[in-house]
C-alpha positions in Angstrom: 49.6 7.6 -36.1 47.8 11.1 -36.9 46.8 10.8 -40.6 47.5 14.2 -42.6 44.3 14.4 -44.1 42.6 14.4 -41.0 41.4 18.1 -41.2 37.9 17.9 -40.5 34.9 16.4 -37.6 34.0 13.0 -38.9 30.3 11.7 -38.0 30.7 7.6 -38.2 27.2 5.7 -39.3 27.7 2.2 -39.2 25.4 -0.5 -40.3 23.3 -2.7 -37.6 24.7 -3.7 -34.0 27.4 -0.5 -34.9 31.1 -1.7 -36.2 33.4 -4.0 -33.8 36.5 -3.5 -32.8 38.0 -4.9 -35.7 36.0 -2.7 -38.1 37.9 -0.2 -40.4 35.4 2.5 -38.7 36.4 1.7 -35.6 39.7 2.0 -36.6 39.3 5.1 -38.1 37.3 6.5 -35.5 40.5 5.6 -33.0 43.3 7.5 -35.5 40.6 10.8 -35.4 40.3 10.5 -31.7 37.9 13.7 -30.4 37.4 14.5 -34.4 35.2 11.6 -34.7 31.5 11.6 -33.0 29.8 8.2 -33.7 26.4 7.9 -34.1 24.1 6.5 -30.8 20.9 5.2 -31.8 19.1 3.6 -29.4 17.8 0.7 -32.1 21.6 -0.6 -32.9 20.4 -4.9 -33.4 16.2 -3.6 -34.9 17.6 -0.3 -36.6 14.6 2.1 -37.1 15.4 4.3 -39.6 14.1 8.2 -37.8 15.7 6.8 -34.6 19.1 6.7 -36.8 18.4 10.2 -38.7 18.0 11.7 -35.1 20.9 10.1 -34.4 23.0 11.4 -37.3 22.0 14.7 -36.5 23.1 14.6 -32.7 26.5 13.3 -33.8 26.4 16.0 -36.3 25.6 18.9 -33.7 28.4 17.1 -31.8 31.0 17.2 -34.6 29.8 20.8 -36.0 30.8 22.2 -32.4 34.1 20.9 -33.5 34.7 21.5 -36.8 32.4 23.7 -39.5 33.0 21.0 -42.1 31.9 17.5 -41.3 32.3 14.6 -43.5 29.6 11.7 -43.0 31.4 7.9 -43.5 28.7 5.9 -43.3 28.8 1.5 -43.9 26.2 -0.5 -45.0 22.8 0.3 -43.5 24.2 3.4 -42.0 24.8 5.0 -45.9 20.4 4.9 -45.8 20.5 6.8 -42.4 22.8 9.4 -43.4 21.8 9.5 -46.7 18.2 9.9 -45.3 19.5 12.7 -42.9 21.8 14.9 -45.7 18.5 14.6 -48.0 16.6 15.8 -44.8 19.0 18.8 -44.1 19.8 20.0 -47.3 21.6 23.3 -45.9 23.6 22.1 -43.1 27.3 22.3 -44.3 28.9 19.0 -45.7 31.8 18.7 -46.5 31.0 15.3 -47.7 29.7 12.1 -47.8 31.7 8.6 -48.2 29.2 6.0 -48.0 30.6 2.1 -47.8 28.9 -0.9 -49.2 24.8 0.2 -49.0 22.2 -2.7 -49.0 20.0 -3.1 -51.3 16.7 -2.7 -49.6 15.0 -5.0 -52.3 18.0 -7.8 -52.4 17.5 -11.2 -51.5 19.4 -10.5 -48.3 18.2 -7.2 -46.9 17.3 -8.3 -43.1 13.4 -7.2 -44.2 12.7 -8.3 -40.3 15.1 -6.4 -38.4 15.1 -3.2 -40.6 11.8 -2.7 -42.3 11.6 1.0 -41.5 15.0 1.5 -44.1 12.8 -0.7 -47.1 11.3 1.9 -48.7 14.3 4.5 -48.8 15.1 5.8 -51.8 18.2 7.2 -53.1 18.0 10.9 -54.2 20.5 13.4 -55.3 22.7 14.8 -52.1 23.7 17.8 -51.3 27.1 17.6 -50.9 30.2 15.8 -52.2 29.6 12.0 -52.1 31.6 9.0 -52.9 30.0 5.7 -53.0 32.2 2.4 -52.6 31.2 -0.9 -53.9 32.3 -4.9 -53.5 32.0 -7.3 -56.2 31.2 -9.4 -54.2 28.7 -8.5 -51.5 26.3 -10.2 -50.4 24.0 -7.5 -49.3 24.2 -5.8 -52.9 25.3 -6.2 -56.2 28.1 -3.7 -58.1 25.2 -2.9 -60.4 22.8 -2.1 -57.9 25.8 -0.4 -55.6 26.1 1.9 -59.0 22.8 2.7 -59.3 22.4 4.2 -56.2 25.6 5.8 -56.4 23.9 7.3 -59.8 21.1 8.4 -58.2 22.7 10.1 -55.4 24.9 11.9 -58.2 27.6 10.1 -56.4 31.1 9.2 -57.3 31.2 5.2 -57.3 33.8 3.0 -57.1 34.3 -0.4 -57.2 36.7 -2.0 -54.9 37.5 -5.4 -55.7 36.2 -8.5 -53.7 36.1 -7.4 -50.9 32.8 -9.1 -49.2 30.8 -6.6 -47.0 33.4 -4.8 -46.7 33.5 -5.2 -42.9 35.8 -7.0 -40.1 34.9 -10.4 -41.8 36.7 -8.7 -44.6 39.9 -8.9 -43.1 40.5 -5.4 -44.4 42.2 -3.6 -41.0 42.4 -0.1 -40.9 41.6 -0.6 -45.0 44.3 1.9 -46.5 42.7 1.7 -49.5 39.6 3.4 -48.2 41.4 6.4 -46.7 43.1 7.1 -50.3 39.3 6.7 -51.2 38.6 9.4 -48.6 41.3 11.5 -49.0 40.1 11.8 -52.8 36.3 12.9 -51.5 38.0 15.3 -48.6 41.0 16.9 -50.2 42.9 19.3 -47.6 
């Protein structure tokens, strides 16, 4: 099934080890077939985070070549990378950004180990249309803290129920919710 809102390049940033197969990005990624460029960074399981930026930005080049407007969907860790990169590259065109249940580098559960490079990232405003979705229930970040960045990226937010990590172990599928979500951030 082709979705009709699929009328851009779509750069997909997922968190560490990348998204399985039962991931709603993966899923995603399937339906947009060569519309979708995912990013490659050769630190997937010990993310560092200029090895993911550089990595953003080839899966950028990549999806520009396709499309002039690409929209970033980034999940957890990979909403620091890309927001790191759109921060970074303030003029390249965006046609958004729709960033999926971000860590909280300063939680309790933040893998400090594996991803110390992403600790001190900061959330700033973006340069483009962003929408920031939330879980009550996260583990890796509370609503309020999910808001807060949203805030500070001068980011829509939204709060999407309990819906965990809002990963595979979410049971979510190809999460219909979240393309209404999209849809609302990347209007044809």
């Amino acid at each position: 099934m082709k979705w009709w809102w699929t009328v851009a390049a779509y750069v997909i940033v997922p968190g560490i080890d990348g998204s399985d197969g039962q991931h709603w990005q993966t899923s995603w990624e399937r339906q947009w077939g060569t519309s979708a460029v995912r990013i490659n960074p050769s630190s997937w399981s010990t993310p560092d985070l200029d090895d993911w930026v550089d990595a953003v930005q080839e899966a950028y080049d990549d999806a520009s070549r396709q499309d002039s407007r690409v929209v970033l969907v980034a999940h957890s860790l990979g909403c620091w990378a890309a927001s790191t990169w759109l921060i970074k590259n303030p003029l390249s065109p965006t046609g958004g950004a729709f960033l999926v249940a971000p860590p909280d580098p300063h939680g309790p559960a933040f893998p400090r180990q594996a991803a110390a490079t992403f600790i001190e990232v900061s959330a700033q405003p973006l340069p483009c249309p962003a929408l920031v979705v939330g879980s009550a229930n996260d583990p890796y970040c509370t609503p309020e803290a999910a808001a807060g960045f949203a805030a500070r990226w001068e980011a829509r937010w939204h709060l999407a129920g309990a819906c965990g990590h809002i990963n595979s172990a979410s049971g979510l599928g190809s999460w219909q919710h979240g393309h209404r979500l999209l849809d609302s951030l990347t209007p044809r």
